[in-house]
C-alpha positions as CSV (number, residue, x, y, z in Angstrom):
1,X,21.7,5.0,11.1
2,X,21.0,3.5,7.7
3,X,23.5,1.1,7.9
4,X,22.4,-0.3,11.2
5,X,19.5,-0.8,10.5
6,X,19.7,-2.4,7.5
7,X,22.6,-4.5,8.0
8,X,19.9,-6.3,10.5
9,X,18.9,-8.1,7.2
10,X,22.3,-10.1,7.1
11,X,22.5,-11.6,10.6
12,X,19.2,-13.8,10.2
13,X,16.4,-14.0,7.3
14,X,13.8,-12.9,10.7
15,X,15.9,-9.5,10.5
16,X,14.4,-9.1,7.0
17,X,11.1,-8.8,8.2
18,X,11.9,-7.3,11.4
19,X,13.5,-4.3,9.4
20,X,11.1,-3.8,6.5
21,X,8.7,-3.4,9.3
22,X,10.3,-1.2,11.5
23,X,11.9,1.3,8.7
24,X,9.9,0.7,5.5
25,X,6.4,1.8,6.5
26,X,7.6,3.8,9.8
27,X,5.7,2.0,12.5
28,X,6.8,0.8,15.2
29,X,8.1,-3.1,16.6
30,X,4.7,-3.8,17.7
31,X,3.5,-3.9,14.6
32,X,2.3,-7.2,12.4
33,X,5.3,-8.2,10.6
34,X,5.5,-9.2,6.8
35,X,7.6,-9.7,3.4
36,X,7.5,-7.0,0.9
37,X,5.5,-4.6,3.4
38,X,6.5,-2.0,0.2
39,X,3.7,-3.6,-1.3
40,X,0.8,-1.8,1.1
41,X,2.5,2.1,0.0
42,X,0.1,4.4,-1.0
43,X,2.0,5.4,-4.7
44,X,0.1,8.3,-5.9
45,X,-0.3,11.7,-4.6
46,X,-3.7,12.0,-4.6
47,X,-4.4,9.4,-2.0
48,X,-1.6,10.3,-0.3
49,X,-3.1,14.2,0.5
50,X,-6.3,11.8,1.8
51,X,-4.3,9.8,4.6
52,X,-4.0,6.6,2.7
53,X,-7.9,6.7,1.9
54,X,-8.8,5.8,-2.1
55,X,-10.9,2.7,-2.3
56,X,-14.4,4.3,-2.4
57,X,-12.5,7.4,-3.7
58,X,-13.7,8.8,-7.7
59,X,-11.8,6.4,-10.6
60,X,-8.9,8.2,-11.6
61,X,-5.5,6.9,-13.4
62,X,-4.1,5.0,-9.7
63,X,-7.4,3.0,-9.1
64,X,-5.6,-0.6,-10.1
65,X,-3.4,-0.2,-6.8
66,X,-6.3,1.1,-4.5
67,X,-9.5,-0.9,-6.1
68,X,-9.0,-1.8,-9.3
69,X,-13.0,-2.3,-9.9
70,X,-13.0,1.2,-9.8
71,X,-11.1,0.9,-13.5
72,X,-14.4,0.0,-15.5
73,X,-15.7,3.4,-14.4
74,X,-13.1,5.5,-15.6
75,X,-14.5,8.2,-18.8
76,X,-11.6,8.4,-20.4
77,X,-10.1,5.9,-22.8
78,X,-6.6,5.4,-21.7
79,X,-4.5,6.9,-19.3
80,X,-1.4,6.8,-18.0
81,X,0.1,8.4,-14.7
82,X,3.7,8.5,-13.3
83,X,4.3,8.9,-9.1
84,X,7.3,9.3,-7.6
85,X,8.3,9.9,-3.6
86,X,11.4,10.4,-2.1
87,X,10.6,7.9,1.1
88,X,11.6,8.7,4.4
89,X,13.6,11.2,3.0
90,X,14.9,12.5,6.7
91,X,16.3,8.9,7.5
92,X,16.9,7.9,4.1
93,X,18.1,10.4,1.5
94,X,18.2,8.1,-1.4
95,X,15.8,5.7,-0.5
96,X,12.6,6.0,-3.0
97,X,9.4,4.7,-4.0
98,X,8.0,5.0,-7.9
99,X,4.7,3.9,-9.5
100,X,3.4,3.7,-13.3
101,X,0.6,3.1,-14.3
102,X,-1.8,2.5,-17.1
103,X,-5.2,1.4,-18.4
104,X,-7.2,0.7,-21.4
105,X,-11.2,1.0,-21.8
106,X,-11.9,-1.9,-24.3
107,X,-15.5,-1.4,-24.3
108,X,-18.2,0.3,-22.4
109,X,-18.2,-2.1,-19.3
110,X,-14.4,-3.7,-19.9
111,X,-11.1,-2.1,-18.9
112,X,-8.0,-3.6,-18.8
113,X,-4.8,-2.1,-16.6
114,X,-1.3,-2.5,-15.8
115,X,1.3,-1.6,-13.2
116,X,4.8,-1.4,-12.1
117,X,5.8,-0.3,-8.8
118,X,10.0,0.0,-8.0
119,X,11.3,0.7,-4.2
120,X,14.7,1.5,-4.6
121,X,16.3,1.1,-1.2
122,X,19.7,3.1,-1.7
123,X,23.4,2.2,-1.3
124,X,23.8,-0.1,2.0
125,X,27.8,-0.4,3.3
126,X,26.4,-4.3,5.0
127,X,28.4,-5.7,7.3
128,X,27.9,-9.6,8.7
129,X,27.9,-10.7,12.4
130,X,31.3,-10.2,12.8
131,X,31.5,-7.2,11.5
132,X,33.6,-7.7,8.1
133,X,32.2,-5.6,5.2
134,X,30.3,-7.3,2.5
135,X,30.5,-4.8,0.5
136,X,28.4,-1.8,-1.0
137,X,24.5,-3.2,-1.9
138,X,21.6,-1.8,-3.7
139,X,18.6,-3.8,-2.4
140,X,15.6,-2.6,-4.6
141,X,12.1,-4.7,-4.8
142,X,9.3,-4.3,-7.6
143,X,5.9,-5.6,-8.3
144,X,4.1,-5.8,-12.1
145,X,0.4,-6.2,-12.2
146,X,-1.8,-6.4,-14.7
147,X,-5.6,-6.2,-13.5
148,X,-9.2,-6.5,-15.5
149,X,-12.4,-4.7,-14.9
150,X,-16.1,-5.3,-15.7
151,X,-19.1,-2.9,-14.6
152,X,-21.4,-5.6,-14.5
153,X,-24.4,-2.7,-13.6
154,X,-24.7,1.1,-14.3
155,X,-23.6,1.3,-10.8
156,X,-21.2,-1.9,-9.5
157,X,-18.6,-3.8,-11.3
158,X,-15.9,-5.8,-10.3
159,X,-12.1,-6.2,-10.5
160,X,-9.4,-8.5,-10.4
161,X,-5.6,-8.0,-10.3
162,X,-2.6,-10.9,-11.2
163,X,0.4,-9.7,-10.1
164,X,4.7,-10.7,-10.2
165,X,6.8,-9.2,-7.1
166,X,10.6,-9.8,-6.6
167,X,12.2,-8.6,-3.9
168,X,16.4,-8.4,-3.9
169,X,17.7,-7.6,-0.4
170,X,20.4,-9.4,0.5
171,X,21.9,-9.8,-3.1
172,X,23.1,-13.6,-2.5
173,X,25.2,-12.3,0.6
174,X,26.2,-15.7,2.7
175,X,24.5,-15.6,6.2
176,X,25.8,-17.3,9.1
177,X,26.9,-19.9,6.5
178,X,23.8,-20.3,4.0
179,X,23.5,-18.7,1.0
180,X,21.2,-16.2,0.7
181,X,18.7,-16.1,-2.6
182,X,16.6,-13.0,-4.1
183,X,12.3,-13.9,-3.3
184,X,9.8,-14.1,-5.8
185,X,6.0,-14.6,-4.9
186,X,2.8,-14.3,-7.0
187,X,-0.5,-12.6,-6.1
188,X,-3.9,-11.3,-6.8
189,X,-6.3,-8.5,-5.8
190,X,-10.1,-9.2,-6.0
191,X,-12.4,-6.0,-5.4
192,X,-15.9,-4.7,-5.6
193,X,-17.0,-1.2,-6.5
194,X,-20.5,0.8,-6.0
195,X,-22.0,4.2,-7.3
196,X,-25.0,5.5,-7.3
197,X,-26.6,9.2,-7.6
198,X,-28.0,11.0,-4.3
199,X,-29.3,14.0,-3.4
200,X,-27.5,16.3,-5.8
201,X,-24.0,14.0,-5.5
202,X,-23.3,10.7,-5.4
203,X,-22.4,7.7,-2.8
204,X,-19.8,5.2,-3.4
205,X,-18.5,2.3,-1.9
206,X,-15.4,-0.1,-2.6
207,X,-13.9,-3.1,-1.4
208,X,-10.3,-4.8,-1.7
209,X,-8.3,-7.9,-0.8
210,X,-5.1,-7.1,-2.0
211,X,-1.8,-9.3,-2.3
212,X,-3.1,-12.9,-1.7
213,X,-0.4,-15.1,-2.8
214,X,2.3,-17.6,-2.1
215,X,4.4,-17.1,0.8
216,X,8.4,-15.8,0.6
217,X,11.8,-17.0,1.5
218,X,15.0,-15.7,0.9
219,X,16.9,-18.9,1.8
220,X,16.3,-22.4,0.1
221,X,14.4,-24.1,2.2
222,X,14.4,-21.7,4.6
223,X,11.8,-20.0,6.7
224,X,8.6,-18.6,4.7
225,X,6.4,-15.0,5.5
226,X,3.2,-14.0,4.6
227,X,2.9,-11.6,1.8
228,X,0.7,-8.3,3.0
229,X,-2.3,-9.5,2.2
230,X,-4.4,-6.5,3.0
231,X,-8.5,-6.0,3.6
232,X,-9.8,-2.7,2.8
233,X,-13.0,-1.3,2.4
234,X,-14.3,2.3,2.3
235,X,-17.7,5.0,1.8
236,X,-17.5,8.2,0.0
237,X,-19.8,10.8,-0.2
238,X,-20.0,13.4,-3.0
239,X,-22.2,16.9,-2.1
240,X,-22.3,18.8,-5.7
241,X,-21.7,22.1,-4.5
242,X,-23.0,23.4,-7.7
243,X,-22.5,22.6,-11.8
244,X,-18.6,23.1,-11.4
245,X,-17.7,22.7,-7.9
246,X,-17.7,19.5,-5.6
247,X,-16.9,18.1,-2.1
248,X,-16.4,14.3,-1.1
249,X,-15.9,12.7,2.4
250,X,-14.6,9.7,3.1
251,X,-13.4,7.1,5.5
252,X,-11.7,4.0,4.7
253,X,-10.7,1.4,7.3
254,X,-7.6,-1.1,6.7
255,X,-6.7,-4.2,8.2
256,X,-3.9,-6.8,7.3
257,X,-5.2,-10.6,6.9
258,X,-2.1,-12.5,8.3
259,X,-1.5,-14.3,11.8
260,X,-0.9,-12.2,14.7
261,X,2.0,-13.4,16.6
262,X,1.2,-15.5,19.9
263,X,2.6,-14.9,23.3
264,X,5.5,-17.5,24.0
265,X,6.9,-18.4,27.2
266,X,10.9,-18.6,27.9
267,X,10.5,-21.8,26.3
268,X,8.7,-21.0,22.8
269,X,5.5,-22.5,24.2
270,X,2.4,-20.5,23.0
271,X,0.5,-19.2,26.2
272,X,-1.9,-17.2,25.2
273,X,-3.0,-16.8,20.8
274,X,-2.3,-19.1,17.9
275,X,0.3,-20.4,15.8
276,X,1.0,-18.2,13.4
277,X,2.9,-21.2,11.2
278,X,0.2,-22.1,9.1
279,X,-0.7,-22.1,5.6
280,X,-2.1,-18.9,3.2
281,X,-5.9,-19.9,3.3
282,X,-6.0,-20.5,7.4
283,X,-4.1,-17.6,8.1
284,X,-6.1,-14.9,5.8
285,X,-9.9,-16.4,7.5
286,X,-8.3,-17.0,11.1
287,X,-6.9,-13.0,11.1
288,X,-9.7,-12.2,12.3
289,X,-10.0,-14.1,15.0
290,X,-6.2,-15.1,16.2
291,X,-4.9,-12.4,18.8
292,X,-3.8,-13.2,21.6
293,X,-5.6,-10.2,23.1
294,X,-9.2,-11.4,21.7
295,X,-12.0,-8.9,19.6
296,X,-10.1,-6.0,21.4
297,X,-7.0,-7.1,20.2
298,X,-8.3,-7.9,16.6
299,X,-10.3,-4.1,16.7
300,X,-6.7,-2.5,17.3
301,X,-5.4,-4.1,14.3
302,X,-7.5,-2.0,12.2
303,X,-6.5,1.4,10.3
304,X,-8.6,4.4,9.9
305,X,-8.2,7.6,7.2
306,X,-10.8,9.9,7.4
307,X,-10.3,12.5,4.7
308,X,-11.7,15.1,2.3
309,X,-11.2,16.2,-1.3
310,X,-13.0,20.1,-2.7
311,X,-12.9,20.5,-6.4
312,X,-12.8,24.3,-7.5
313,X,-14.5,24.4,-11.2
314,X,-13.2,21.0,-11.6
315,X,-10.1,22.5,-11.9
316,X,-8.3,23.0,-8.6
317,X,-8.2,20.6,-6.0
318,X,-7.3,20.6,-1.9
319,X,-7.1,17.9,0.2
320,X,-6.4,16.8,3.6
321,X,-6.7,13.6,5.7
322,X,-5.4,11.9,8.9
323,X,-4.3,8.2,8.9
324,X,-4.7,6.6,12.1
325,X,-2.9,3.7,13.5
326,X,-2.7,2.0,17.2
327,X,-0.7,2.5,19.3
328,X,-0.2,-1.3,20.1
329,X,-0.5,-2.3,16.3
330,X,2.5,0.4,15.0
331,X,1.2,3.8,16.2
332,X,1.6,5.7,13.2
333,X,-0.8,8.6,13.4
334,X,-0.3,11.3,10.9
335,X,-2.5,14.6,9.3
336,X,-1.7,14.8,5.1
337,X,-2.0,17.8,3.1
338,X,-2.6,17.9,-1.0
339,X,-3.4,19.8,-4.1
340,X,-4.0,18.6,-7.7
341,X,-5.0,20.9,-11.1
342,X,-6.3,19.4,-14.1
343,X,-5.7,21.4,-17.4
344,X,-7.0,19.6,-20.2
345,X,-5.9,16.0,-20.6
346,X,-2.8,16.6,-17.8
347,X,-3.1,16.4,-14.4
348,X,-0.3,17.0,-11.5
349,X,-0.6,16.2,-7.9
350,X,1.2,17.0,-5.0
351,X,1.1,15.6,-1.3
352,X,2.8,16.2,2.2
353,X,3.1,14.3,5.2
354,X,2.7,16.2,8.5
355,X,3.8,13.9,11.0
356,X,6.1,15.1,14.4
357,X,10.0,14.3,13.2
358,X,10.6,13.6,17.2
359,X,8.0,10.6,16.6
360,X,7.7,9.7,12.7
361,X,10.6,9.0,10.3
362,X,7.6,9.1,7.8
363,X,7.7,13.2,8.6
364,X,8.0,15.5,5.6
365,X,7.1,12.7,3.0
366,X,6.5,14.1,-0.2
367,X,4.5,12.5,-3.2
368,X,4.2,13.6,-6.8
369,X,1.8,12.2,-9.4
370,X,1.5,13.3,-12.9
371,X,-1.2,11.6,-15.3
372,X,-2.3,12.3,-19.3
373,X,-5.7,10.8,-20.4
374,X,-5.5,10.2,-24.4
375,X,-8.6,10.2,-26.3
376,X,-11.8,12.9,-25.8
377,X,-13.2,12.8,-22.2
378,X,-16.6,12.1,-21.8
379,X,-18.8,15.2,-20.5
């Protein structure tokens, strides 16, 4: 099955897209289409036991990927935290997804970070569109960040993130006669991040626009695609059960800024929509306004994960969440489970995807973080 699918990627550079779509995040055709969709994985297991939901979430040693504003509120001094997930394990056994990551507090209201996030995508036997082998490939894509954060107030900073992302699929195979190329792309995050003490807990909120950048190709002057540049915003509300134990709720809502596709006719003529050839700017501000379906359209193209974390003498943690998805925009719909334990400056968590394996190939996804804080934490 592997090797159908992604021999797709050498009978036309649209397959690319078409196939990281389909297989990488496990939605469906229907979904909005895009390079390096890799990009827009949750990497750590904490998030990934709250449904994909961490931009409002506590700072912890992963905040760069999901809001990295939230860096400049991190106590301790510098941390570092390894995540690793064996993705889509039932489809793929050897495709897999690993994060590191690691900040720096320079001052009180400064912290710097930085990232590196590999997707390995396995051996491929790849075949062209006359079925001759090409050979055995190792497609693999990565992304380095490096990302700044200033608390500006006691209770809001901001955040910014520069970031490098290569992606080697087709490794220079030739494709219906042209040469094939690796695709390279820069990028940045901007985000916003608010906390405030209430009524014996706290309330946060976060904001992030994540992988605006230039566009991809994987032939030379070939066709180009969007990069996932992603809008995501959440709340989070923290009840302090007492001095050692805590509860937070949260919901975070998701929605990719690039074109939706229009409806064409037999003859390519757009009937109903926009062009969705257009440049970075125009596509990321007319997202939200571009399907062909109108505002109901456009409100189906957004993401929820409702979730909640309990902390047991800030010791033990459980978690659970539920990421919902449209039916017409990818239709993944899945319920996550997690733990985490802190012992003094470790910390190891754990996540699993409950999903139906009759519906999901994300089912039985597993995610691992493990993080060290150097330095005294702040009490």
């Amino acid at each position: 099955m592997k090797q159908i699918l992604l021999s797709f990627i050498f009978l036309s550079v649209s397959a690319i897209s078409f196939a990281q779509g389909i297989n990488i995040n496990g939605s469906s055709q229907k979904a909005i289409t895009t390079a390096v969709p890799f990009l827009n994985i949750g990497p750590d297991a904490r998030s990934g036991g709250l449904g994909e939901a961490g931009v409002a979430l506590s700072p912890d040693g992963n905040s760069a990927f999901w809001n990295p504003s939230k860096l400049a509120f991190v106590d301790e001094p510098t941390k570092i935290s390894l995540s690793y997930s064996p993705w889509m394990r039932r489809v793929f056994p050897d495709v897999n997804l690993a994060y590191l990551s690691f900040l720096n507090k320079i001052d009180d209201r400064n912290t710097i970070g930085a990232s590196l996030r590999y997707f390995n995508l396995g051996s491929v036997n790849s075949y062209d569109d006359n079925a001759t082998s090409l050979g055995v490939l190792k497609p693999n894509e990565f992304s380095f960040d490096v990302s700044l954060a200033r608390k500006f107030t006691d209770n809001f900073s901001l955040g910014l993130t520069a970031r490098f992302i290569h992606s080697n699929l087709t490794q220079g195979a030739v494709v219906n006669g042209q040469q094939s190329q690796s695709a390279s792309a820069v990028a940045a995050d901007v985000s916003l991040y608010y906390s405030k003490p209430k009524n014996n807990g706290s309330i946060a909120f976060g904001a992030n626009i994540s992988n605006i950048g230039s566009k991809m190709s994987y032939y030379t002057d070939g066709p180009q695609y969007f990069l996932p540049t992603n809008l995501k915003i959440g709340i989070a509300r923290t009840y302090d059960i007492d001095e050692a134990d805590q509860i937070t709720f949260m919901l975070d809502a998701n929605k990719l800024l690039v074109p939706t596709p229009p409806l064409r006719d037999n003859s390519g003529n757009i009937t109903s929509g926009r062009d969705d050839n257009r440049s970075v700017v125009s596509g990321i501000f007319g997202s939200f306004s571009d399907a062909p379906g109108g505002f109901t359209e456009e409100f189906q193209e957004i993401s929820f994960s409702p979730a909640f974390e309990y902390w047991y003498k800030k010791t033990f943690a459980i978690r659970a969440g539920y990421f919902y998805e449209n039916p017409n925009k990818g239709s993944r719909q899945y319920t996550t489970l997690g733990a985490g334990v802190k012992y003094q400056s470790i910390n190891f968590d754990f996540s699993y995807l409950v999903a139906s394996q009759n519906v999901s190939p994300l089912s039985s996804v597993v995610r691992l973080s493990l993080g060290y804080n150097f330095g005294s934490v702040k009490r």
